[in-house]
N, C-alpha and C positions, 0 to 999 in steps of 0.2 A: 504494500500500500504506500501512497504518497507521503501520508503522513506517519509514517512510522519510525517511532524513538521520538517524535516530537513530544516537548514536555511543557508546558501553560501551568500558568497559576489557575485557582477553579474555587468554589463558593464551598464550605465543608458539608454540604448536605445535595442530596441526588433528587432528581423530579419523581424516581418510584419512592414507595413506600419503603421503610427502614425501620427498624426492630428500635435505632438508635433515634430515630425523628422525637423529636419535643412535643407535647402533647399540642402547641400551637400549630405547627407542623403538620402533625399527620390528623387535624381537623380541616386545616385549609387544603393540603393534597386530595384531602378525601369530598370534602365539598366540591371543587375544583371538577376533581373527575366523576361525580356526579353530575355536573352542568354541563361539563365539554368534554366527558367519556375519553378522555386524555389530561395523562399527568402532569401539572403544571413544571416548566424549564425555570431557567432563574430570572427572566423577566415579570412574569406574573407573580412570581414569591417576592422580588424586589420593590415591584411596582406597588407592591401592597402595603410593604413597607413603608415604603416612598411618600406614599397619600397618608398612613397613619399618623407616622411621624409629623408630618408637615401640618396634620390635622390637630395633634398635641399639641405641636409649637406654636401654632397662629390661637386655639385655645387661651394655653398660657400665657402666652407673650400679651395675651387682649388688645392681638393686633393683626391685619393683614400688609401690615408697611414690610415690606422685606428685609429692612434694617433690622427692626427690632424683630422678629423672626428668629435670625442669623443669628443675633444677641445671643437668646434666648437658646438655639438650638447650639452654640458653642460655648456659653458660660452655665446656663441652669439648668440644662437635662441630664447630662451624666449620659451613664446607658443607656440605653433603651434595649428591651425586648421584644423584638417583633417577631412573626412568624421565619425569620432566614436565619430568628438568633440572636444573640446579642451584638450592639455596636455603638459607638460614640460618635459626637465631630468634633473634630481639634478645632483650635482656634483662627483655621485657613476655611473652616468648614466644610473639608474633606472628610469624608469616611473613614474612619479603622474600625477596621473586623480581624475576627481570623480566618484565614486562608489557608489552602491546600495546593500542595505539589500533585501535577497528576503527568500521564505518561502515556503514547498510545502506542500498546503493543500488540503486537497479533491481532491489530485491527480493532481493538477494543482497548477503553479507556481504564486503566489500573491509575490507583494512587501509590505515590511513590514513599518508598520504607526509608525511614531516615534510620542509619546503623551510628 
C-alpha cells in the first residue's frame, strides 16, 4: 500500500465502540449510530465538543463579544470534559489534549508501543 509505515498523530479514542470509551463517549457513539447507522469519525465527536464548549463559555463569560469569550475560555474554565475527553486552552487559545502515535501497517491503522 501507498501509505504504509506512514505514522500521524491521531485523537486517543476510535469512531467504533470501545470497552475503554467514557460513558460520554459510548452515549454519543451510540446515539450517533442510531441517527446515521454509522459511527461517528472525529469530526462529529469534535464538532460537538466545539458547540458545547463554546456554548459554556458565551454562558459564562454572559457574553457573545469574542473577546471576553477567549477571556473566559483561557483564564476561567480549566478543563473541560466533553465527549473526545478531556482538554484545556492555553493562553494563545489553542487546544491541548492528549494525543496518540498511530502507524499504518499491513494496510491497517495500529497504535504505536512506546518501549
Amino acid at each position: 500500500a501507498v501509505a504504509e509505515g506512514v505514522a500521524f498523530i491521531d485523537y486517543p479514542f476510535s469512531s467504533e465502540p470501545e470497552v475503554t470509551d467514557s460513558e460520554k463517549l459510548a452515549r454519543f457513539k451510540k446515539e450517533y449510530y442510531e441517527k446515521y447507522n454509522v459511527y461517528p469519525g472525529s469530526a462529529p465527536i469534535n464538532g460537538y465538543d466545539s458547540v458545547m464548549v463554546l456554548a459554556t463559555a458565551m454562558k459564562s463569560a454572559k457574553s457573545l463579544d469574542p473577546e471576553s469569550v477567549s477571556a473566559y475560555l483561557t483564564t476561567s474554565l480549566g478543563e473541560y470534559e466533553g465527549v473526545s475527553g478531556k482538554f484545556r486552552f492555553n493562553p494563545d487559545c489553542e487546544v491541548e489534549r492528549e494525543s496518540v502515535m498511530r502507524v499504518i501497517k499491513d494496510g491497517k491503522v495500529e497504535g504505536v508501543k512506546y518501549q
